[in-house]
C-alpha positions as a printed NumPy array, in Angstrom:
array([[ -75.823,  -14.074, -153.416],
       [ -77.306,  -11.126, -155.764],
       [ -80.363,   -9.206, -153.607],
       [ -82.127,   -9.795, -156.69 ],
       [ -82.293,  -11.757, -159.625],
       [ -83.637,  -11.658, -163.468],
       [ -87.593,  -12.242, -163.752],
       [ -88.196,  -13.102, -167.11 ],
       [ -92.001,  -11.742, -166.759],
       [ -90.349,   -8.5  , -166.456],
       [ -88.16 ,   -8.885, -169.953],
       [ -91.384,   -9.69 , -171.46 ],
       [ -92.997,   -6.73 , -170.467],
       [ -90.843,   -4.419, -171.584],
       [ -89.944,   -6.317, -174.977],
       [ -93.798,   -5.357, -175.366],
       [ -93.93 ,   -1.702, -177.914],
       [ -96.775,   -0.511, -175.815],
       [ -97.198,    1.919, -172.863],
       [ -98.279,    0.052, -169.223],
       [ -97.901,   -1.072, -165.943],
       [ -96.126,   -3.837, -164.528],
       [ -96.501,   -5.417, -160.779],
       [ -93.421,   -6.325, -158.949],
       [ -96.376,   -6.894, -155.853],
       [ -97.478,   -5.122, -152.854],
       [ -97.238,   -1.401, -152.987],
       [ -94.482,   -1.583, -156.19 ],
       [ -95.333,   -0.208, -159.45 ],
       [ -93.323,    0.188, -162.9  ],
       [ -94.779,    2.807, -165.294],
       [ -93.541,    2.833, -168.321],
       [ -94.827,    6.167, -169.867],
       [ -93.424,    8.097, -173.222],
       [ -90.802,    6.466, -173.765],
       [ -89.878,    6.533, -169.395],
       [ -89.328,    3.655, -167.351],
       [ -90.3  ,    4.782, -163.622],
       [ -91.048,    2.95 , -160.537],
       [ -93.089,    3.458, -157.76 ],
       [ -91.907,    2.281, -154.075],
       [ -89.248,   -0.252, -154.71 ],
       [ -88.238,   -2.715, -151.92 ],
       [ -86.151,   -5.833, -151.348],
       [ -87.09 ,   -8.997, -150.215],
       [ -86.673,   -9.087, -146.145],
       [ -89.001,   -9.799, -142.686],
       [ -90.695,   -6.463, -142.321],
       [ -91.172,   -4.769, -139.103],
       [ -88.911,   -6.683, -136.363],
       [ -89.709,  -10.207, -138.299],
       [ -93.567,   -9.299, -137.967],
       [ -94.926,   -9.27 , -141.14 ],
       [ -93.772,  -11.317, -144.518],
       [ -94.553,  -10.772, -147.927],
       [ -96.422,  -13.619, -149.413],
       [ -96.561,  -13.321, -152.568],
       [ -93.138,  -12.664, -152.434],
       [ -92.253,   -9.57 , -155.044],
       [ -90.467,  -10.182, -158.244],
       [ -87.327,   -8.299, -157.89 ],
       [ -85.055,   -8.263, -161.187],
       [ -81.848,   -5.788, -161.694],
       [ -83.392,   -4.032, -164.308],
       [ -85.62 ,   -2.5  , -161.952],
       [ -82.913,   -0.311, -160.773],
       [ -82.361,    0.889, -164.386],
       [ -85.236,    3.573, -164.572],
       [ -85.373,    6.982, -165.067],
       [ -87.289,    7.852, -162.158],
       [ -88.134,    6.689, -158.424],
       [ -91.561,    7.698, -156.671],
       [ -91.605,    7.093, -152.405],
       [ -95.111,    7.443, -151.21 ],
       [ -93.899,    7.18 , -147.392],
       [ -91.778,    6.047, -144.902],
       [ -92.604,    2.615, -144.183],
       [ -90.926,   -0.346, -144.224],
       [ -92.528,   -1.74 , -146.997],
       [ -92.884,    0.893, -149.125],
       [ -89.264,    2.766, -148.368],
       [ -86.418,    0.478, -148.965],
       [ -82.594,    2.78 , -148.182],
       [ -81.003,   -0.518, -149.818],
       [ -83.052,   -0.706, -152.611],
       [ -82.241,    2.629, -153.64 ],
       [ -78.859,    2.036, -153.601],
       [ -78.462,   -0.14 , -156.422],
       [ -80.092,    2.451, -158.658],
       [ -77.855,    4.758, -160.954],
       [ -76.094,    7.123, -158.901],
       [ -77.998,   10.503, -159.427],
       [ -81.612,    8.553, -160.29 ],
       [ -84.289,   11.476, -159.565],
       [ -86.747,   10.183, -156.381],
       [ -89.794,   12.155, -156.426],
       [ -91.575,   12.908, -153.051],
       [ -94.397,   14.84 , -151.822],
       [ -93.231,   17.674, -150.626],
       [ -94.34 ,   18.323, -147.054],
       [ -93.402,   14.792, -145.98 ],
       [ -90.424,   16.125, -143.788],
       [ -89.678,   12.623, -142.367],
       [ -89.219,   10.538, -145.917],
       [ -87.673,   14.454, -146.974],
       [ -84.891,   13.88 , -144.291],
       [ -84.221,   10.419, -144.359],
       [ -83.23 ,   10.377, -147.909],
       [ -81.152,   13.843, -147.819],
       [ -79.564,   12.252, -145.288],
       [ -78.729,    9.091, -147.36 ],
       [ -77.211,   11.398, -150.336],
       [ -80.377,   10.744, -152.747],
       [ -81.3  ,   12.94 , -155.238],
       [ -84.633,   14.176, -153.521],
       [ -87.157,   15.785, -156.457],
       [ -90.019,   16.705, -154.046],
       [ -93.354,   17.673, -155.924],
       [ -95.756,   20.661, -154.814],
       [ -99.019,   18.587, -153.768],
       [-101.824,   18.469, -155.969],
       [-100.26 ,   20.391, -158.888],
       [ -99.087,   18.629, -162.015],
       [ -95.328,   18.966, -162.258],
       [ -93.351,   17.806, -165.702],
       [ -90.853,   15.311, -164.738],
       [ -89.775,   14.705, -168.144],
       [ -90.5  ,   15.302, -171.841],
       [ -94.158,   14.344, -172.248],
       [ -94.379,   12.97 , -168.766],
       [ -96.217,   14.322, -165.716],
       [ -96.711,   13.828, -162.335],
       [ -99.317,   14.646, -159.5  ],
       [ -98.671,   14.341, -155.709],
       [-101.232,   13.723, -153.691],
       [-100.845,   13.613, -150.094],
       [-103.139,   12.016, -147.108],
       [-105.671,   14.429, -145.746],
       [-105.768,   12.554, -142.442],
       [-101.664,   12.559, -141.755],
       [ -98.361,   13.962, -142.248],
       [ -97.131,   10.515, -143.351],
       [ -99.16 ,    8.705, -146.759],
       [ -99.528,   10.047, -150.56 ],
       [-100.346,    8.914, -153.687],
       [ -98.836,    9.671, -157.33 ],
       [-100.363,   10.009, -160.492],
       [ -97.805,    9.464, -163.499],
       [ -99.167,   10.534, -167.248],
       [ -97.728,   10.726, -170.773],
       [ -99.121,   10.249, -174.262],
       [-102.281,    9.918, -173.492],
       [-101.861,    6.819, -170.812],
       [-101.838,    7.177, -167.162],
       [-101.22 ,    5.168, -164.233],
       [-102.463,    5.689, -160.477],
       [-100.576,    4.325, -157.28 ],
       [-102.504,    4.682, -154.281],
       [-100.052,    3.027, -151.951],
       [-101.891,    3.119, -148.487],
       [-103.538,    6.96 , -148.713],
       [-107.057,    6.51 , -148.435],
       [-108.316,    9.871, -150.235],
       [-111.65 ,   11.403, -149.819],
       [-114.401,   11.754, -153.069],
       [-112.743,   15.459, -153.29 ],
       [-109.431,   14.962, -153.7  ],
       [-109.819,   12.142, -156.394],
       [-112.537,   14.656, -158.032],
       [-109.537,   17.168, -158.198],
       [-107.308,   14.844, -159.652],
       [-109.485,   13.595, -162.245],
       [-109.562,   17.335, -163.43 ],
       [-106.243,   17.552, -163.152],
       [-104.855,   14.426, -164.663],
       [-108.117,   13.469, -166.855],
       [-109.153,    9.527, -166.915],
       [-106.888,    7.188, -165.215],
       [-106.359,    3.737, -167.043],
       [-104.23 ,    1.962, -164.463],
       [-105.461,    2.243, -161.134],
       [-103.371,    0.313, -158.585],
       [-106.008,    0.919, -155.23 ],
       [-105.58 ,    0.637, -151.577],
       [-108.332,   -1.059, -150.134],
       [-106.587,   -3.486, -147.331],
       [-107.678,   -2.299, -143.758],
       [-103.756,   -3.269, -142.164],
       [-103.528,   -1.301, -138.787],
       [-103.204,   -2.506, -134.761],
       [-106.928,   -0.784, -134.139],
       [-109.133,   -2.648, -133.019],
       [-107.3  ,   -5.78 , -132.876],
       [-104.616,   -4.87 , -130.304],
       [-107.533,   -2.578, -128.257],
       [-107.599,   -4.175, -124.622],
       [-109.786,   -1.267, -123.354],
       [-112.816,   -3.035, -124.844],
       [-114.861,   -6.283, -125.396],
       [-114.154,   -8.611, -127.638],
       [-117.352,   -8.581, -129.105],
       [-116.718,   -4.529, -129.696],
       [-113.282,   -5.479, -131.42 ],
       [-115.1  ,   -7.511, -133.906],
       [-117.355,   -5.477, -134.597],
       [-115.113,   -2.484, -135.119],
       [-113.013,   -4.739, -137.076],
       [-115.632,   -5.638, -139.701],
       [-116.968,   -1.914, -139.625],
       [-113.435,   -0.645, -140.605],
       [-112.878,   -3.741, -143.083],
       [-116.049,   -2.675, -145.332],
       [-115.507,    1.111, -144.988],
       [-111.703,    0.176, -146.739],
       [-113.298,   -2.264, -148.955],
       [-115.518,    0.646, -150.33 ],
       [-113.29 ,    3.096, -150.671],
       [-111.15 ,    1.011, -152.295],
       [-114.361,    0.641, -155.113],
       [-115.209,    4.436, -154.916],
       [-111.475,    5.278, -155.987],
       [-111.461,    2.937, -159.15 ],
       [-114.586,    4.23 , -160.01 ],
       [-114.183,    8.028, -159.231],
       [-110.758,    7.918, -161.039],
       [-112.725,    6.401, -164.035],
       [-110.293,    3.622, -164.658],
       [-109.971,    0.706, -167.366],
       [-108.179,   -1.424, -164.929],
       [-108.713,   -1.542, -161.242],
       [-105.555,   -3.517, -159.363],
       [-105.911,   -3.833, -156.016],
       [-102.522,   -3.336, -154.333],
       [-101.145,   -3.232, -150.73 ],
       [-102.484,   -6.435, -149.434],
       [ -99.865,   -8.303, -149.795],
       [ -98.666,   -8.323, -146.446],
       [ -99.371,  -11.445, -144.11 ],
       [ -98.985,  -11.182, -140.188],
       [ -96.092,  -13.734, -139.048],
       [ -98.547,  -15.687, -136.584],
       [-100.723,  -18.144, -138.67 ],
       [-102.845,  -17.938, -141.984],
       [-106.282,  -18.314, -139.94 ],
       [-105.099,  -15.474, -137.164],
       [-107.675,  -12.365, -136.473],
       [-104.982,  -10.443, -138.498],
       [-104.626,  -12.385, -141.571],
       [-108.258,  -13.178, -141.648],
       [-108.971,   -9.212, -141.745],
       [-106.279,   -8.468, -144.539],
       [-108.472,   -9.509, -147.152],
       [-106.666,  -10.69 , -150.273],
       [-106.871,   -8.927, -153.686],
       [-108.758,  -11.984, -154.703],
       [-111.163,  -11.736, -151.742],
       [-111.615,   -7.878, -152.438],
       [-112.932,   -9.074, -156.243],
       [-115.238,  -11.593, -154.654],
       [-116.878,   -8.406, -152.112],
       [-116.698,   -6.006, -155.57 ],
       [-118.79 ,   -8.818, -157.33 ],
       [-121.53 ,   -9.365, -155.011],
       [-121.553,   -5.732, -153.938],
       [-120.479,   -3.666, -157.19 ],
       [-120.994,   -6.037, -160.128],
       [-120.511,   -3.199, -162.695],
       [-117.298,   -1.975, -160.782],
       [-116.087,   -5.967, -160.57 ],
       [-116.114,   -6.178, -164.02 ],
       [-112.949,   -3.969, -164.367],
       [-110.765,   -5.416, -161.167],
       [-108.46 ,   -7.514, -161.779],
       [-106.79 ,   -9.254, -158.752],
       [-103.327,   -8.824, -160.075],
       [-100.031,  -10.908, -158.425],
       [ -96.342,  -10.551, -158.212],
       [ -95.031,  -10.66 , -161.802],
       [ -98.514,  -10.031, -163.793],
       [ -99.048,   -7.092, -166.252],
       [-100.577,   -4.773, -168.189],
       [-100.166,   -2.872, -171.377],
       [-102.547,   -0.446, -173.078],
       [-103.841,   -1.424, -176.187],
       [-106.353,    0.414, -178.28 ],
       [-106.875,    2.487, -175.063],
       [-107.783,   -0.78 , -173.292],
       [-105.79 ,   -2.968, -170.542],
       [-104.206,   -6.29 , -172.238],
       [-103.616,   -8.412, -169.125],
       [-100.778,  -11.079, -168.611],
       [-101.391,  -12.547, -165.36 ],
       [-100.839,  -16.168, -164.288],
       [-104.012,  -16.67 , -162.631],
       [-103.585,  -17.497, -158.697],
       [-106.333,  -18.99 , -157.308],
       [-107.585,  -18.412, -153.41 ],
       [-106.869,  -22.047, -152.746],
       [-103.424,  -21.771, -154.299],
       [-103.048,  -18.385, -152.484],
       [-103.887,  -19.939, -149.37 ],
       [-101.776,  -22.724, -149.377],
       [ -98.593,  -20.669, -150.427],
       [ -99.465,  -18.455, -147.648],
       [ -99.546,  -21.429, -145.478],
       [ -96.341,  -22.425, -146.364],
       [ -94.627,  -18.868, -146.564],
       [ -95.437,  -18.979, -142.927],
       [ -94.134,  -21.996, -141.988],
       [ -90.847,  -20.943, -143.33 ],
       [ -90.634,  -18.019, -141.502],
       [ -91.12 ,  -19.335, -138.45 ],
       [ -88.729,  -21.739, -139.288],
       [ -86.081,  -18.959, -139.849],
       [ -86.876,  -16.866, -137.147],
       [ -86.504,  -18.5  , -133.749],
       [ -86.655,  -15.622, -131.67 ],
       [ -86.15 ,  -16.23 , -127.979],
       [ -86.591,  -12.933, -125.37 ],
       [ -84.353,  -11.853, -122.905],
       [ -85.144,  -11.825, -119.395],
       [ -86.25 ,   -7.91 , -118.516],
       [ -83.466,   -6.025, -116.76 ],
       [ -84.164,   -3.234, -114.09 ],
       [ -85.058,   -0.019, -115.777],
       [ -82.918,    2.417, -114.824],
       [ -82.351,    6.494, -115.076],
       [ -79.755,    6.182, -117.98 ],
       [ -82.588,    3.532, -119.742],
       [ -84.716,    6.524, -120.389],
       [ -82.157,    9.059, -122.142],
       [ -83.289,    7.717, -125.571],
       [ -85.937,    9.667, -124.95 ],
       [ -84.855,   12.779, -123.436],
       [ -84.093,   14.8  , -126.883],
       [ -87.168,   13.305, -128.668],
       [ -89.091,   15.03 , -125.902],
       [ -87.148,   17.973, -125.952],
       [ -88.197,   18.506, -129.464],
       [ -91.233,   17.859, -128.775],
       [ -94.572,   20.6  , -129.814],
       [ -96.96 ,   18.812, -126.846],
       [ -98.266,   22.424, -124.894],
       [-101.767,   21.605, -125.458],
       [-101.575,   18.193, -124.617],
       [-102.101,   16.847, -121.363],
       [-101.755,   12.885, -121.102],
       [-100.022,   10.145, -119.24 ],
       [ -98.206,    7.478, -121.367],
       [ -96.707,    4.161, -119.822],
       [ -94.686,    2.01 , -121.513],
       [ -94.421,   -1.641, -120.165],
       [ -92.129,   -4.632, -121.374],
       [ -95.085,   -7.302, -121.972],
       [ -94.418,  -10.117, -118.968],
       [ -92.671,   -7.466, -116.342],
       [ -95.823,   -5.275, -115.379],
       [ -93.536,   -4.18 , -112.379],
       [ -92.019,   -1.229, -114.167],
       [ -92.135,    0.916, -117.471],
       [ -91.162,    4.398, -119.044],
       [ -93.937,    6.969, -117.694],
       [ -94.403,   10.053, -119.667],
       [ -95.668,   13.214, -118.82 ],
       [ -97.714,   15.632, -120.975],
       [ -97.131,   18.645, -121.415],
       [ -94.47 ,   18.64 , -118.515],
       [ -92.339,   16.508, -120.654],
       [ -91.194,   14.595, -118.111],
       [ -90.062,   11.354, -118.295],
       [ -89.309,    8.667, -115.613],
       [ -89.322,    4.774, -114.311],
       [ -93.2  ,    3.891, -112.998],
       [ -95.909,    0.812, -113.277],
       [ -98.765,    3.156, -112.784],
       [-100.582,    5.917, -114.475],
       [-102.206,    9.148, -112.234],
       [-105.551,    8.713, -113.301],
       [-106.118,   12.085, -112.983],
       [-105.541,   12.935, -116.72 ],
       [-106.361,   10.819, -119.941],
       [-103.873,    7.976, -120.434],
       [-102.823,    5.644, -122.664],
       [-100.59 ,    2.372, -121.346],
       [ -99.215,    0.102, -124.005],
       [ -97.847,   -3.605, -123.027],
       [ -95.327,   -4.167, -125.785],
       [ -93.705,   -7.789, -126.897],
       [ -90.126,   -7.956, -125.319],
       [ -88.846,   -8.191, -129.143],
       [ -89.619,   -4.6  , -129.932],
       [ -89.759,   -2.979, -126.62 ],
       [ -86.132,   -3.646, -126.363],
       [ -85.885,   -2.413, -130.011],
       [ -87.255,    1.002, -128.94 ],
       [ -85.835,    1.27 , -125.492],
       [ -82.692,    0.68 , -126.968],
       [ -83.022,    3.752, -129.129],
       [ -82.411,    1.732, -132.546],
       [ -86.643,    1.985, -133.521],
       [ -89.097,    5.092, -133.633],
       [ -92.2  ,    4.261, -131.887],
       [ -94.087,    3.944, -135.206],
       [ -92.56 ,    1.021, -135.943],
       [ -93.887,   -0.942, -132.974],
       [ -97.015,    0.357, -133.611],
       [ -96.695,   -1.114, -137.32 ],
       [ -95.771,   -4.388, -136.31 ],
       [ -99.29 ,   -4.777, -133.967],
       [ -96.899,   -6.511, -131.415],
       [ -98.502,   -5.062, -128.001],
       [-101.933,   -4.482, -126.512],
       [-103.302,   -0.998, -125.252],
       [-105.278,    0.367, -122.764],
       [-106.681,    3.464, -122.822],
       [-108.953,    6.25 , -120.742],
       [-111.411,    7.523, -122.08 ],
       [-111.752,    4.711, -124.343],
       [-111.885,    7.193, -127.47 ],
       [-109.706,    8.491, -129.915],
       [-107.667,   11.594, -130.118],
       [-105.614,   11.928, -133.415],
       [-103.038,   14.457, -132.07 ],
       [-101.384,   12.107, -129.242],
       [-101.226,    9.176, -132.288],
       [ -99.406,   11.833, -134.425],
       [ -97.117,   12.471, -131.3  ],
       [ -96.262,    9.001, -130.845],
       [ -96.06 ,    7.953, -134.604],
       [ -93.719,   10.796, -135.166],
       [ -92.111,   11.842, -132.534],
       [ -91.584,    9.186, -130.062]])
């Protein structure tokens, strides 16, 4: 069977004379700009993440997505980097990155793309008429976010880079008024919620904290950008445990993030529109016409439900018993610590198969040494992670980076001091 399939919402869309933006769903975005067809982020339809996380709705997919002249890949995720997808475009299709995002960078070098990277924060033409801003995370080496403008119309795609006041101020200047503003505003990450180094009354709080503080950014980027149309995007993923888990409850839905804009921001609500797989927009008189089916909560909740159900349904994962860890288990890691730039960093990480507390991968900072232990010194910070059998073995084995497990929010960590220190998180999202 075909990966993908004709969407007749899609036809319709471009039958239409006028620039806009269509929504596949999730993090994807088509831009059609000047006479340009380009889209942002392009996936296929497939368990995310080790069979973690599911899209619900499920993204429109339809083979004329793969006829553009133009690809834009925010970052390296799962669900926002698709190898696969890329392949059924035209052999030679440009894919615009930001430059400086050496992982994405290498990854599609190494696949034979056509890689088009773009300086950050400085307006590059990508075609006739047509031009693009990069604009990468302040806070990582990983996110970014692309403006694309022609004739007067512009769309934003946010993906999951949460931007401070001055970057979007710069971009405005830049790029002048955005009509299309597809916003991240979704707070989907393993802290607090996989935090066993505090109370659970201190994980809900922290989770609610962090939930409003995305929520409002999400409402200050719409509104700094000055946009007609506010869509907001990224939320479209749904943990693979059940609808009313701690996860799914904290990925609000677009619809949900409307509801908080109207009783919070009733000027702002007024121009956010909750926006599902399938729905678009052209611009008309300078102004958004919308052609969206309408989802409801009650219908969202109830196809989420089921989405669920299904996947479990498909998935019937059963774990291994643990095996001995032994010297040779622990030369996946070797050359990734080799490489590794960790002089000023002194910390103790253990790594333990969740159900077999009797052994794990110790690391050593800055020695670099690596071997089998169950313990920590505790004479240095550590961090010790107990990780679900179904992606420690997927790391151990050397066939996932460690930023994958830490995407699927399949482990629980303990840490001392019980604070945060961004340069071991950078370590082991890209390194280990």
């Amino acid at each position: 069977m075909s990966p993908v399939e004709p969407a007749s919402s899609y036809r319709d869309f471009l039958a239409q004379p006028n620039d806009g933006s269509y929504y596949p769903g999730h993090a994807t975005v088509i831009v059609r700009v000047a006479g340009k067809v380009y889209i942002v982020d392009p996936v296929l339809m497939r368990p995310l993440l080790r069979d973690s996380w599911v899209f619900y709705p499920e993204n429109i997919v339809d083979p004329l997505h793969f006829e553009v002249d133009g690809v834009f890949i925010s970052h390296f995720h799962e669900d926002h980097y698709d190898p696969n997808a890329l392949k059924l475009m035209r052999p030679g299709t440009p894919i615009y990155v930001t430059k400086g995002r050496a992982v994405l960078e290498e990854q599609l070098r190494a696949g034979g793309f056509n890689v088009q990277p773009i300086e950050p924060m400085q307006p590059m033409e990508i075609a006739p008429g047509v031009t693009a801003l990069a604009m990468p995370s302040e806070y990582n080496q990983i996110d970014s976010s692309f403006i694309i403008k022609g004739n007067g119309f512009s769309v934003y795609q946010g993906n999951d880079n949460f931007l401070t006041e001055a970057t979007l101020s710069r971009a405005r200047e830049l790029m002048g008024r955005i009509n299309h503003a597809y916003i991240p505003y979704a707070y989907i990450w393993w802290y607090p919620i996989c935090l066993a180094s505090i109370s659970a009354e201190e994980r809900h709080r922290e989770l609610h904290r962090l939930m409003d503080k995305h929520l409002e950014i999400g409402i200050s980027h719409g509104e700094i950008l000055g946009a007609d149309m506010i869509v907001p995007c990224g939320g479209n993923l749904v943990f693979h445990d059940n609808v009313d888990s701690e996860v799914n409850k904290a990925v609000y839905s677009p619809l949900q993030f409307k509801e908080y804009a109207e009783r919070t921001h009733p000027d702002i609500a007024k121009k956010i529109f909750p926006l599902f797989a399938g729905d678009y927009a052209h611009n008309v008189d300078d102004r958004p016409k919308i052609v969206t089916a309408g989802l409801t909560s009650e219908q969202h909740r109830k196809g989420m439900a089921a989405r669920l159900k299904e996947h479990a349904a498909q998935v019937g994962y059963v774990a291994p018993p643990p095996q001995k860890v032994g010297e040779k288990d622990l030369d996946f890691l070797k050359p990734r610590l080799a490489a590794l730039a960790a002089a000023d960093l002194s910390y103790d990480l253990l790594f333990q198969r969740d159900g077999d507390m009797s052994q794990g991968i110790l690391v050593q900072l800055p020695e670099k040494k690596v071997s089998v232990s169950n313990r920590v010194t505790d004479t240095r910070p550590w961090i010790r992670f107990e990780v679900d059998p179904l992606v420690y073995d997927a790391w151990t084995d050397g066939t996932e980076k460690f930023e994958v497990m830490l995407e699927t929010s399949r482990f629980r960590v303990h840490r001392q001091p019980e604070k945060h220190d961004p340069r071991i998180w950078e370590v082991l999202r890209l390194d280990l």
